[in-house]
LOTOR-932451 format. One record per atom (N, C-alpha, C): residue in one letter; x, y, z. Coordinates in pm, whole numbers. Atoms other than C-alpha are relative to their C-alpha. Example, Ala and Ser with C-alpha at 12.3 -4.5 7.8 and 13.67 -1.06 7.14 Angstrom:
BEGIN
  aa    east   north      up
   A      89    -119       0
   A    1230    -450     780
   A      90     120       0
   S     -82    -119      -6
   S    1367    -106     714
   S     -77     109      73
//
This chain:
BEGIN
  aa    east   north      up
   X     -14      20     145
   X    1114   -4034    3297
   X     147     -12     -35
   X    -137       9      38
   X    1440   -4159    3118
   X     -15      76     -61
   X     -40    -146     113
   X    1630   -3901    2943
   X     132     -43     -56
   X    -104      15      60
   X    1849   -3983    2688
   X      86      95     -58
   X    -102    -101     107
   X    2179   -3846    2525
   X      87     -57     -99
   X      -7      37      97
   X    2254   -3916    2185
   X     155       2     -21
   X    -145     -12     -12
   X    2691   -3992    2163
   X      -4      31    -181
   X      13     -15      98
   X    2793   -3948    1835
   X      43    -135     -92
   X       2      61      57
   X    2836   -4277    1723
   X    -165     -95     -20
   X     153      52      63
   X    2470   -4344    1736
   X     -48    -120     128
   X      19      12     -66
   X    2477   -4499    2084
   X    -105      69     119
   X      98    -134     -99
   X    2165   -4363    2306
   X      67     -41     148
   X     -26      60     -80
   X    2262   -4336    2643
   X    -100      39     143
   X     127     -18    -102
   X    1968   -4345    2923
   X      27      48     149
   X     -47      14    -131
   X    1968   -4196    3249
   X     -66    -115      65
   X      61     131    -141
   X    1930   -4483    3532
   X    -148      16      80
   X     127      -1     -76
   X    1608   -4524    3679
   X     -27     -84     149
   X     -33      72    -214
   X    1772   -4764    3989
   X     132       8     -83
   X    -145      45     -18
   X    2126   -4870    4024
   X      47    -104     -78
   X      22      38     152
   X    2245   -4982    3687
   X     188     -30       0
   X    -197      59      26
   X    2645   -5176    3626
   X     -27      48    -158
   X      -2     -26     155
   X    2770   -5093    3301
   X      98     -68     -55
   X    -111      53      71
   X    2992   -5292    3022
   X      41      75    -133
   X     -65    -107     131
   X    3175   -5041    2766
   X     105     -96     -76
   X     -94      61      71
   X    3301   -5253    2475
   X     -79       9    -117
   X      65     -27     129
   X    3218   -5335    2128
   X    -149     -67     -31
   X      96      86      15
   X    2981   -5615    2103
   X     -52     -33     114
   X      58      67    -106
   X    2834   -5644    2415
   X    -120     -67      17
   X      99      15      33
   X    2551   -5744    2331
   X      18    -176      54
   X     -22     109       8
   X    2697   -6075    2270
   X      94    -101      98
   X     -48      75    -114
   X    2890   -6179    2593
   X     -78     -30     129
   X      33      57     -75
   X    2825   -6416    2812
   X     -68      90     165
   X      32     -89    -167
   X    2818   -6112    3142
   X    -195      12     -35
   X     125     -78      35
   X    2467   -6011    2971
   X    -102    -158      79
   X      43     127       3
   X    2349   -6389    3077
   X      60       7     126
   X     -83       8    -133
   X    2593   -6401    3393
   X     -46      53     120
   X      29    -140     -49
   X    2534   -6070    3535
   X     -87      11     119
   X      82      28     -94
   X    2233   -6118    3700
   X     -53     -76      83
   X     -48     181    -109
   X    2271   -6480    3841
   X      89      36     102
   X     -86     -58     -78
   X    2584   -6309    4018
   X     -92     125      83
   X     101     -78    -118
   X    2351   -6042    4145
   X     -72     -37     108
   X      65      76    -143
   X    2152   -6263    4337
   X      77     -83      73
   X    -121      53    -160
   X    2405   -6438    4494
   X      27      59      51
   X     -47     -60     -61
   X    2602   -6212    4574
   X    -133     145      78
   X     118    -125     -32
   X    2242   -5955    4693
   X      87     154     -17
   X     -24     -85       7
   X    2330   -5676    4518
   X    -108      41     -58
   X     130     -56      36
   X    1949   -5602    4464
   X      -8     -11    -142
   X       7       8     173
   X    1805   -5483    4146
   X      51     105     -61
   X     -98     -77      64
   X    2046   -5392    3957
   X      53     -91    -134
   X     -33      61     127
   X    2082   -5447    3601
   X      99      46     -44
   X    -109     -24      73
   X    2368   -5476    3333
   X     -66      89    -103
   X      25     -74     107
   X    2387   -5247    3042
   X     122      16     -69
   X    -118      50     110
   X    2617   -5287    2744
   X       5     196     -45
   X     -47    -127      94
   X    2771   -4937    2582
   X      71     -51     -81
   X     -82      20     108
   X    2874   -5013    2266
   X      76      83    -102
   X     -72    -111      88
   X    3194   -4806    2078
   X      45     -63     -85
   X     -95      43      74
   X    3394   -4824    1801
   X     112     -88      38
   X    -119      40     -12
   X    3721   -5004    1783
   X     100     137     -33
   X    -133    -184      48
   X    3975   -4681    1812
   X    -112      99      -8
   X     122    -126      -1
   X    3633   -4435    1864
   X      57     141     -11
   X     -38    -111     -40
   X    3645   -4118    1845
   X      23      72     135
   X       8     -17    -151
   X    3779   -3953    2132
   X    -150      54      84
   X      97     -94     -16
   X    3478   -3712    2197
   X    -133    -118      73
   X      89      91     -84
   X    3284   -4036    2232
   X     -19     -77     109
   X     -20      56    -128
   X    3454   -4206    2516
   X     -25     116     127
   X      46     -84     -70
   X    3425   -3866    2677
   X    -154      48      30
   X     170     -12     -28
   X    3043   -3839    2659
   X     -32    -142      85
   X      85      99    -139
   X    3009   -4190    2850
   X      86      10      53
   X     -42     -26    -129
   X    3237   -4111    3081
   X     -51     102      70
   X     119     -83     -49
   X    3050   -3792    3145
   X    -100     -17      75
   X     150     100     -57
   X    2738   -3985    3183
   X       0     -80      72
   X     -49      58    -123
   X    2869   -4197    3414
   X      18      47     122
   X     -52    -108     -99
   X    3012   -3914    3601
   X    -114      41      57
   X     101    -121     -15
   X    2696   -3684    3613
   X    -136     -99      23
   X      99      50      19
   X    2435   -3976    3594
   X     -20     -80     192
   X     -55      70    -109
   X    2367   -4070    3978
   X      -4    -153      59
   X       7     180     -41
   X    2237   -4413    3970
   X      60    -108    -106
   X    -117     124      62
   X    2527   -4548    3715
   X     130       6     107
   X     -68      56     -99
   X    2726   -4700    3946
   X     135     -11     -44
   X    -130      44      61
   X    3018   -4762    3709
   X      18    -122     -45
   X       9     157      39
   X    3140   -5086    3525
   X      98     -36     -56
   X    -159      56      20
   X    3414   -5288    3369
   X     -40      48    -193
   X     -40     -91     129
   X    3563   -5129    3010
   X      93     -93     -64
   X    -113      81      17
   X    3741   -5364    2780
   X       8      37    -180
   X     -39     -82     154
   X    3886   -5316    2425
   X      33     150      26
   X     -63    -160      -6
   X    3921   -4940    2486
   X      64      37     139
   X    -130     -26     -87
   X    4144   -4921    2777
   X      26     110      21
   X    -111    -137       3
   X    4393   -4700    2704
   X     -85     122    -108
   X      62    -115      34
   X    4178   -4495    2440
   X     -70      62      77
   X      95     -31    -123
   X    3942   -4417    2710
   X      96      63     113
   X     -84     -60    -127
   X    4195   -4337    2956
   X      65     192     -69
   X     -21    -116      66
   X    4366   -4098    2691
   X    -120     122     -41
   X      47     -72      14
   X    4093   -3941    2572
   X     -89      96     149
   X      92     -92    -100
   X    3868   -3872    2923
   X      81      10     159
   X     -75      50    -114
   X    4164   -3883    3179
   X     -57     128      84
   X      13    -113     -77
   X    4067   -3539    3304
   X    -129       8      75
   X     122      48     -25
   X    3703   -3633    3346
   X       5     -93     182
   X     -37      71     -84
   X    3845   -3868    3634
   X      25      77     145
   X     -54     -55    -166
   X    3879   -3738    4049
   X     113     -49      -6
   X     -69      74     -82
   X    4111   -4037    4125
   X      57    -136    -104
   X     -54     127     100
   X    4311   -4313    3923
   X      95    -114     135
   X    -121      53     -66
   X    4491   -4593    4110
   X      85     -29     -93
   X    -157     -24      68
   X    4874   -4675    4069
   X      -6     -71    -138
   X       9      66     160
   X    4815   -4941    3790
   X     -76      74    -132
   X      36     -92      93
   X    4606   -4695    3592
   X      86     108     -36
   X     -71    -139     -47
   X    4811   -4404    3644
   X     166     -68    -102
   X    -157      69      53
   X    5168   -4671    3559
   X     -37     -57    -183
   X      -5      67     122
   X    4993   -4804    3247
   X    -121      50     -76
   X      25    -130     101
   X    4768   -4533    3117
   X     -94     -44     -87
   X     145      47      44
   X    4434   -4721    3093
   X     -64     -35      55
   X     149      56     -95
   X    4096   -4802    3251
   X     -43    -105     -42
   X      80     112      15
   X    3945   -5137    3291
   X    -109      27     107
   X      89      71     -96
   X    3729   -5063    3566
   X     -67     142      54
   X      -6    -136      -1
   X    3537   -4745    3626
   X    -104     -26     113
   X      90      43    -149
   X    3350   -4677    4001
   X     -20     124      82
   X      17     -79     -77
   X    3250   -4458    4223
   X      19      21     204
   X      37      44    -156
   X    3298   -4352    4622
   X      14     149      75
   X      18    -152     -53
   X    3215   -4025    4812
   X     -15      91     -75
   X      26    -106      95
   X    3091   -3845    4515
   X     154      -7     -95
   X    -107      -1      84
   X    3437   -3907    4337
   X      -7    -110    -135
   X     -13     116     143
   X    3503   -4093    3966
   X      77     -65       2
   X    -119      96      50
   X    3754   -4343    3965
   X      63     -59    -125
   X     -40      89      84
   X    3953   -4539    3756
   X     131    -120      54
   X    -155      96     -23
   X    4174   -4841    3750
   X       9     -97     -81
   X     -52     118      79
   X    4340   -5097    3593
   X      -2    -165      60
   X      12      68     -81
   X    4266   -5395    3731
   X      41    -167     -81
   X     -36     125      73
   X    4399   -5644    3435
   X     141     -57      53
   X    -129      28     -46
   X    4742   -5657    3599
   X     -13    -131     136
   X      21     152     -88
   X    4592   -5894    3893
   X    -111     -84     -61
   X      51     101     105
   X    4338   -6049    3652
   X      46     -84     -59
   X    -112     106     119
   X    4613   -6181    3397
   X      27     -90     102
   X     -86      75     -66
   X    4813   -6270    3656
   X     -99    -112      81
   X      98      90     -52
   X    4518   -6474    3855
   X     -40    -107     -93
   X      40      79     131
   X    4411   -6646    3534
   X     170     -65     -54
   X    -143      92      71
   X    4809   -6734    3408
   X      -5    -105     124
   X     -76      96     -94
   X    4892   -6914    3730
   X    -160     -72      22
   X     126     144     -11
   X    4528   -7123    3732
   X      35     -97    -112
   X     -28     131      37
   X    4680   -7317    3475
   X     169      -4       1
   X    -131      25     -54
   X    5084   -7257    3497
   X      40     -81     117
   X     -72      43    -141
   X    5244   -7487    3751
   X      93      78      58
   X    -110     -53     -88
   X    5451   -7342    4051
   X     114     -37     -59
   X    -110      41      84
   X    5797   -7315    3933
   X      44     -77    -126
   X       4      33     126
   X    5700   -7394    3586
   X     157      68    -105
   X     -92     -71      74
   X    5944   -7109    3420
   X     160     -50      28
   X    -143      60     -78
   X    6234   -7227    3683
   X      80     -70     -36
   X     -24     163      46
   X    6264   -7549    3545
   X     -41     -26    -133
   X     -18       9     130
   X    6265   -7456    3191
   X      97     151    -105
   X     -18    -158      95
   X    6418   -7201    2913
   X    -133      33     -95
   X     136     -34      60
   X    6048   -7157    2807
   X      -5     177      33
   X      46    -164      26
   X    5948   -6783    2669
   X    -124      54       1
   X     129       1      81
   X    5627   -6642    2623
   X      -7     119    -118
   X      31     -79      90
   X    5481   -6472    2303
   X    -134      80      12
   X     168     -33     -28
   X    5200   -6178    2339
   X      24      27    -152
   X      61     -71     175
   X    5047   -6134    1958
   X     -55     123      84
   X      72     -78     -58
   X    4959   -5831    2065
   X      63     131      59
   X     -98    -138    -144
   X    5116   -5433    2261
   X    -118      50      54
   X      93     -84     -31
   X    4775   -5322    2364
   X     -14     -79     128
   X     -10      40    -123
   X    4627   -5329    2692
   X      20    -151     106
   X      10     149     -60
   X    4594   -5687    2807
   X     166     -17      -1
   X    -135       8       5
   X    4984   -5738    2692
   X      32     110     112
   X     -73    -126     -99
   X    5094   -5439    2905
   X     -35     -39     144
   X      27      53    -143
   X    4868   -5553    3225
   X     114    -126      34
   X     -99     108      -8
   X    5045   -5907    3170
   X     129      11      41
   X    -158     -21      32
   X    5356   -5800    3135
   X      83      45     159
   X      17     -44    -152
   X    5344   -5596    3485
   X       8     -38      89
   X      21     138     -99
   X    5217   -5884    3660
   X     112     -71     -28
   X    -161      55      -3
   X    5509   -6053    3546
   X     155      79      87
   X     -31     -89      17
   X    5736   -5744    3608
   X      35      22     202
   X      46     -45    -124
   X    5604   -5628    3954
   X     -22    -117      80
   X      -1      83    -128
   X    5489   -5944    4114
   X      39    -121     -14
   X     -84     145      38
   X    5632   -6284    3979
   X      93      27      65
   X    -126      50     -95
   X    5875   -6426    4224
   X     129      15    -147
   X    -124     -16      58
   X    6214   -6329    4054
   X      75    -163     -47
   X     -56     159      -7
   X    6295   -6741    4087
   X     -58     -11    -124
   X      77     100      97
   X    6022   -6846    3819
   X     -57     131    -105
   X      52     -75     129
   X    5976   -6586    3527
   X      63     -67    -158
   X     -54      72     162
   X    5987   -6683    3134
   X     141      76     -15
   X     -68     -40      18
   X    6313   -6669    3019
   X      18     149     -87
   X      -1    -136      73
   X    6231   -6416    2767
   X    -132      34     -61
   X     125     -69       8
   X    5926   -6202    2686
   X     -28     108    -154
   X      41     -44     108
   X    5835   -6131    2298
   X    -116      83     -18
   X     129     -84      26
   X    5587   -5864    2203
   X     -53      32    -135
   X      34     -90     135
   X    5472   -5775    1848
   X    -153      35     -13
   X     125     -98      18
   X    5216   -5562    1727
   X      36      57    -116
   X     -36     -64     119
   X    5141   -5438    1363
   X      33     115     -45
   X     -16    -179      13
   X    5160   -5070    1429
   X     113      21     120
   X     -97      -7     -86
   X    5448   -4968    1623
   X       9     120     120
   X      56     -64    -114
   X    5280   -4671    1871
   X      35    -105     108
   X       8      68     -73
   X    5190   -4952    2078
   X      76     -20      91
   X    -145      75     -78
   X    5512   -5088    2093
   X      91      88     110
   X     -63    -108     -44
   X    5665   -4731    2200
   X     -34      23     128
   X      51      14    -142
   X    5418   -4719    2489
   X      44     -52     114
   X     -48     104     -93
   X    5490   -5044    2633
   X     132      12      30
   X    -145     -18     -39
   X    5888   -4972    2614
   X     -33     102     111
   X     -15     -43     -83
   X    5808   -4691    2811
   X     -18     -28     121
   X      39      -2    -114
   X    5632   -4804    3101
   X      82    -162      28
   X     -82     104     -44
   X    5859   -5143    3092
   X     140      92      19
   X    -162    -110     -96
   X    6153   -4894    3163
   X      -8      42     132
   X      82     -21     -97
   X    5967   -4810    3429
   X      32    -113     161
   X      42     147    -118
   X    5915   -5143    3631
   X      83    -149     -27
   X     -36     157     -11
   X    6139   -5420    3449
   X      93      -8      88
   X    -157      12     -94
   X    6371   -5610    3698
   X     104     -40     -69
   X    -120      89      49
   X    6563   -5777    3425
   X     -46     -76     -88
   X      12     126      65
   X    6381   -5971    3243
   X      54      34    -172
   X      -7     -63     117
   X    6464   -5973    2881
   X    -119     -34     -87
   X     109      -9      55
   X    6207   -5849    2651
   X      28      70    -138
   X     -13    -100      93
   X    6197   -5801    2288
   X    -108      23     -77
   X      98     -10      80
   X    5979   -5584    2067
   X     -29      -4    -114
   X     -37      36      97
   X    5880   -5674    1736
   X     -80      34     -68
   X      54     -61      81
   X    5733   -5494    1467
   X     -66    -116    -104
   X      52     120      32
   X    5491   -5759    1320
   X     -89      92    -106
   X     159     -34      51
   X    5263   -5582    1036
   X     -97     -82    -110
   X      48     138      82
   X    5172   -5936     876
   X     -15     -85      97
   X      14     134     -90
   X    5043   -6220    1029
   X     123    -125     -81
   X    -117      22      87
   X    5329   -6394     809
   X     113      43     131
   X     -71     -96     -91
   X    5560   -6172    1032
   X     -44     -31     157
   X      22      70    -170
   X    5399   -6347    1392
   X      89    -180     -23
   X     -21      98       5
   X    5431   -6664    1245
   X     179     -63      42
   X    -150     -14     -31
   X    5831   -6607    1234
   X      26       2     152
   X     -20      30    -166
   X    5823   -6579    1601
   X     -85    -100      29
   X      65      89     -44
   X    5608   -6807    1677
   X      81    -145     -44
   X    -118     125      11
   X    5833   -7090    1506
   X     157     -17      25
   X    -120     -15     -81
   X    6117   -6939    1665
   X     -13     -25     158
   X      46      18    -164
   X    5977   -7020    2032
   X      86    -136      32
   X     -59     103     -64
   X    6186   -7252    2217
   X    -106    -118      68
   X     120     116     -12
   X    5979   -7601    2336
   X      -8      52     166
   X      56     -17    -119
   X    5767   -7542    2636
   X     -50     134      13
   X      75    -112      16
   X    5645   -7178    2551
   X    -110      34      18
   X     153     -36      -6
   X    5336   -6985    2556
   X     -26      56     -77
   X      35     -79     116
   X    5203   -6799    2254
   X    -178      58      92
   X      93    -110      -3
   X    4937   -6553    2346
   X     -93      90     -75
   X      51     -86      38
   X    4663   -6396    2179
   X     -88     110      33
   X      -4     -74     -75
   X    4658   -6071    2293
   X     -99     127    -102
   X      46     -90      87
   X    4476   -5902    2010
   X    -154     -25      27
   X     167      24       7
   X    4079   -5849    1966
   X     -49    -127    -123
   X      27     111      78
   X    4116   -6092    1699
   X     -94    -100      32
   X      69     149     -29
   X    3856   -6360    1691
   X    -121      37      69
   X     121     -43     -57
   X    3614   -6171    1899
   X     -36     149     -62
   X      46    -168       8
   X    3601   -5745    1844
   X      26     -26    -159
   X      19     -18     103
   X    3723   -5807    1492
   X      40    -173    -113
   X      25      78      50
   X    3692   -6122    1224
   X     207     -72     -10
   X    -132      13      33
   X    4043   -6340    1180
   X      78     -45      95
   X     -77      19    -118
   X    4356   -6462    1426
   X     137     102     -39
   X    -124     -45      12
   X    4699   -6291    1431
   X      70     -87     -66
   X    -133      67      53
   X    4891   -6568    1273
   X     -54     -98    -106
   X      78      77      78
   X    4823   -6803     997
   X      -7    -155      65
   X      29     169     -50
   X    4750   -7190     963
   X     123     -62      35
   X    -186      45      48
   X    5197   -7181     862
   X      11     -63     105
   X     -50      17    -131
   X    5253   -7139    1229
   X      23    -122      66
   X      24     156     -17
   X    5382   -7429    1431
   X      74      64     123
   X       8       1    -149
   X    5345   -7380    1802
   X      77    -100      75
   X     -69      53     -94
   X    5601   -7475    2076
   X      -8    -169      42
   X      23      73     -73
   X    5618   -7849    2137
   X      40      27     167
   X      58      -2    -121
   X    5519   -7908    2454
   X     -39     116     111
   X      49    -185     -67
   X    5398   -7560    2494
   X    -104      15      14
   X     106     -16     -28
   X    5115   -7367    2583
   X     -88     136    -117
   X      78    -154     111
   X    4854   -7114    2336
   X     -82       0     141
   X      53     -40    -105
   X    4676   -6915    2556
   X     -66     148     -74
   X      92    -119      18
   X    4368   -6725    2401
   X     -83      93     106
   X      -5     -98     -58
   X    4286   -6411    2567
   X    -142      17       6
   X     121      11      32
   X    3908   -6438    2436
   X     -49    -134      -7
   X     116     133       8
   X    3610   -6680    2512
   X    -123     -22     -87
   X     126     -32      94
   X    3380   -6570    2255
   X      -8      83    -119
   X      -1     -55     154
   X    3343   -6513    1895
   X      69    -101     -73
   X     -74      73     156
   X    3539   -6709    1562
   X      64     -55     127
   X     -79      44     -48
   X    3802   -6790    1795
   X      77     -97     -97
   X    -112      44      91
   X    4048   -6847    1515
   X     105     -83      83
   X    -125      62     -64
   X    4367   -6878    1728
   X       0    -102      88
   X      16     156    -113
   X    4204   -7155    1958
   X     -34    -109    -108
   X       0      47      52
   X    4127   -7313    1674
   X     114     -96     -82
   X    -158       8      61
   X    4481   -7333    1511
   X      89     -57     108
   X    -107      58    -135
   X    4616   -7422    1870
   X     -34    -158      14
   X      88     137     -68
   X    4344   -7723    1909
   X      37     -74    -120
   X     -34     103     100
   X    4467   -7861    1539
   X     132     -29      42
   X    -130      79     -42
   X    4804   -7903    1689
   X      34     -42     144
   X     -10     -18    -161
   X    4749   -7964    2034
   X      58    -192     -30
   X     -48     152     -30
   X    4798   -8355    2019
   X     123     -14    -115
   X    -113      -7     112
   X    5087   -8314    1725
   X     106      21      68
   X    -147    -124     -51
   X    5309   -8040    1955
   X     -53     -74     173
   X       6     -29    -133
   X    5171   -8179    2298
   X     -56     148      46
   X       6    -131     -33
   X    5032   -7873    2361
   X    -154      58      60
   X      84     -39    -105
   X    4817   -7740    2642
   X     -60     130     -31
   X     -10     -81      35
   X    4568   -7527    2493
   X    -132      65     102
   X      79     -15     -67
   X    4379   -7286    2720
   X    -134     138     -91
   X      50    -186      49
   X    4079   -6967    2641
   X      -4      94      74
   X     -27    -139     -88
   X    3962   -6663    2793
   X    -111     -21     132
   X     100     -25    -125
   X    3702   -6815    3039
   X      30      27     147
   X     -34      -5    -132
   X    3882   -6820    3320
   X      23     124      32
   X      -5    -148      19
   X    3990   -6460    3256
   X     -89      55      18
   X     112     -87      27
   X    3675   -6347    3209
   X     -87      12     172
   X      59      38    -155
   X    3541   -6484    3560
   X      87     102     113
   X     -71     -86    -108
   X    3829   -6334    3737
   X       9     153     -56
   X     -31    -144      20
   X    3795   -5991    3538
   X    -125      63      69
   X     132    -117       9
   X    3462   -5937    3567
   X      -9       3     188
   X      17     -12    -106
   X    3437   -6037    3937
   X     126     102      97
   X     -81     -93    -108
   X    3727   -5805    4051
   X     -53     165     -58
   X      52    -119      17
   X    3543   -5522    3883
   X    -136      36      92
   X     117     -27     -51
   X    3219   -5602    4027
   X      51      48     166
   X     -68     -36    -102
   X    3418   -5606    4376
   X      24     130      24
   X     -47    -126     -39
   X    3529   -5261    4316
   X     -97      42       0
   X     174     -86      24
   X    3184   -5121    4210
   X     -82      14      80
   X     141       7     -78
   X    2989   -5229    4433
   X      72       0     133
   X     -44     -20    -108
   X    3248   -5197    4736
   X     -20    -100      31
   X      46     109    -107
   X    3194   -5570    4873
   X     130     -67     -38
   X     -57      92     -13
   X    3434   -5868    4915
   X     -15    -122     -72
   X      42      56      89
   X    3476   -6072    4666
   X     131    -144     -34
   X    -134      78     -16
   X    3751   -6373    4700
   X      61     -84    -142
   X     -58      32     138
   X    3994   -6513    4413
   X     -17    -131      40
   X     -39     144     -39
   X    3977   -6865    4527
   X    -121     -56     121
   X      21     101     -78
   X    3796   -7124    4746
   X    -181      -7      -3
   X     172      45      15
   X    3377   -7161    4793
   X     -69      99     -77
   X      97    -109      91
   X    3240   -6842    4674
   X      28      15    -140
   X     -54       1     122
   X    3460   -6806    4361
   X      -5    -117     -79
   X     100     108      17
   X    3378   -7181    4301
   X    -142      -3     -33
   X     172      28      55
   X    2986   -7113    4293
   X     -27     104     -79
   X      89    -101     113
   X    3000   -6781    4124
   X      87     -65    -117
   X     -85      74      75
   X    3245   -6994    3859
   X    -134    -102     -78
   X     127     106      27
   X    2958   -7269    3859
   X    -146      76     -90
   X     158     -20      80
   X    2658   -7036    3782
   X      57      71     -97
   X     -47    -106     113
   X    2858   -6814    3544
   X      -1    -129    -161
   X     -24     130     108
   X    2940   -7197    3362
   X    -145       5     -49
   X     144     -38      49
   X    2547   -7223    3356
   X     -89      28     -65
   X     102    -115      67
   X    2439   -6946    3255
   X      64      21    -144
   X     -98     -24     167
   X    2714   -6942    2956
   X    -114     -54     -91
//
């Protein structure tokens, strides 16, 4: 018999009755993995084993990320699953809940990816080789090298911080943006990210910018030198209604927008795609992201081998297109 436990935002949460992945975000309901999920199961034979959406607030109460992490913990046939939008709240609020964090969790002080192995809980961060896998599928080699192009994250929350890392930590020192803008309307954020870029930068220069208007992005955004990237790094467009910047904005000729999300309003791809043939401008979304996030979570979860590139990542690419 399932046995449920009631969180306090009105989420039930079931014990497993087989071997059950999980997706902790807001709307899950409504992404593509719920459709994906199990097409990737049978390829890859990871039996029967279904998805299951946990749906929280935006900024939840702590108490609540700690009851499904609990349940995760204590429940034996949840296997663990990929965590997006709450990150770093999740990390803050149930860090103690955790056996074992790797270094990228631990350096940047949020969970994307939650798993199990010898009776232990994990956590990790696993957006730092995600971003970076997804920027360079459409960046050319020595793109930055061979320009004074910057990029802009709308955005200080987790995705910006993974990014930033990957830049930081593993970008060849030859080919990084000349300079690395951040804003965010609340300025916590920003305080965070200084810290853990004190941490790990080699040099690059990076400034932060107290944005609490979309008015106030736009200003950077028409300050971008030609050949840029503008970034939307916020839940905008998907977790909550709207883009970070207005219609004002006037994007980098011969630059790049680069939405962070594949699903929902998608304002800011919108605003990129009315000037894409105006500014030259190469505009990408979040599918490719999404392929390489979810499959380096499933990788960890389920302990198997799971490759960034060449036939397999190709057909699970193909049925994921599909099934969209």
């Amino acid at each position: 018999m399932r046995q449920e436990a009631n969180i306090s935002n009105g989420v039930n949460l079931e014990k497993a009755d087989r071997p059950t992945f999980y997706f902790i975000g807001v709307t899950t309901g409504k992404s593509s993995i719920m459709r994906v999920f199990p097409e990737w199961a049978r390829y890859l034979n990871l039996g029967d084993c279904p998805i299951r959406g946990i749906d929280c607030k935006w900024h939840d109460d702590p108490e609540v990320y700690r009851e499904v992490v609990s349940f995760l913990k204590n429940d034996e046939l949840s296997l663990g699953g990929l965590v997006t939008t709450h990150k770093i709240d999740l990390f803050g609020a149930a860090r103690d809940l955790f056996d074992e964090f790797g270094d990228d969790a631990k350096l940047l002080g949020e969970i994307s990816c939650i798993s199990k192995r010898d009776g232990k809980l994990l956590g990790h961060a696993k957006d730092p080789i995600t971003s970076g896998l997804s920027l360079e599928a459409f960046v050319p080699p020595g793109y930055w090298s061979k320009s004074e192009a910057q990029i802009c994250l709308l955005g200080a929350g987790g995705s910006s911080l993974a990014l930033t890392t990957y830049l930081m930590n593993t970008k060849d020192a030859s080919d990084r943006p000349s300079r690395i803008y951040v804003t965010n309307r609340s300025t916590p954020r920003i305080a965070d990210m200084q810290k853990v870029h004190e941490k790990i930068n080699p040099g690059i220069e990076v400034e932060y910018i107290h944005c609490p208007t979309r008015e106030d992005n736009d200003r950077v955004v028409n300050s971008l030198k030609a050949g840029s990237l503008v970034i939307n790094a916020t839940g905008l467009g998907k977790d909550a209604p709207g883009s970070p910047i207005t219609a004002a904005a006037v994007f980098p000729e011969n630059g790049m927008a680069w939405e962070f999300n594949y699903r929902g309003e998608l304002v800011f791809l919108e605003q990129a795609n009315t000037q894409k043939e105006k500014r030259n401008l190469y505009v990408e979304d979040g599918w490719t992201y999404f392929i390489h996030g979810w499959t380096r979570v499933i990788a960890e979860v389920f302990h198997i081998d799971i490759p960034t590139a060449g036939p397999t990542f190709d057909e699970l690419s193909r049925i994921a297109a599909e099934a969209r």
